[in-house]
C-alpha positions in Angstrom: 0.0 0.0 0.0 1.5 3.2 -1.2 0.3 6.8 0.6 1.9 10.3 1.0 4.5 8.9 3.4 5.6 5.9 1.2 4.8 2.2 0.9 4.0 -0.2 3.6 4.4 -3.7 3.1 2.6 -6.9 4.3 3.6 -9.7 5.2 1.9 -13.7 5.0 2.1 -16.7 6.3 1.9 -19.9 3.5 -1.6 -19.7 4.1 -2.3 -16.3 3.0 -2.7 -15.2 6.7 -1.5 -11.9 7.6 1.6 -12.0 10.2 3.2 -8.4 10.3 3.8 -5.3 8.6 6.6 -2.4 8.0 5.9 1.3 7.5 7.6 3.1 4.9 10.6 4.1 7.4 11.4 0.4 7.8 9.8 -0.2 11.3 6.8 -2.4 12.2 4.2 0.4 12.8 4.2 4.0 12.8 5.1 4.0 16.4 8.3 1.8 15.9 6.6 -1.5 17.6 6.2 -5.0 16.2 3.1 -6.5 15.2 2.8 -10.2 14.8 -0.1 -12.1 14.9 -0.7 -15.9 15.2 -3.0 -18.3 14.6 -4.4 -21.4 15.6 -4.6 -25.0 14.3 -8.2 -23.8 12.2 -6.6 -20.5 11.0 -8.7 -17.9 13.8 -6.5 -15.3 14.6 -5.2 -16.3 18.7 -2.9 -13.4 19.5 -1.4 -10.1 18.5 1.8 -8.6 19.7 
């Protein structure tokens, strides 16, 4: 995804499930934290960090 600040990019699993992101400075988020999600066993998102 492309906006006035630059690209963010997405990242997935083999499954097509979403498990982070960067901002267009090269950090996970805006505010410089990581977010990972996982899933369980039937693909229902279990946790975020």
């Amino acid at each position: 995804m492309t906006d006035g600040r630059g690209t963010t990019s997405f990242t997935y699993d083999h499954n097509n499930r979403l498990v982070g992101c960067t901002d267009p400075d090269g950090v996970y988020t805006a505010d410089g934290f990581s977010i990972e999600y996982d899933y369980d066993i039937a693909g229902n998102r279990t946790q975020v960090e």
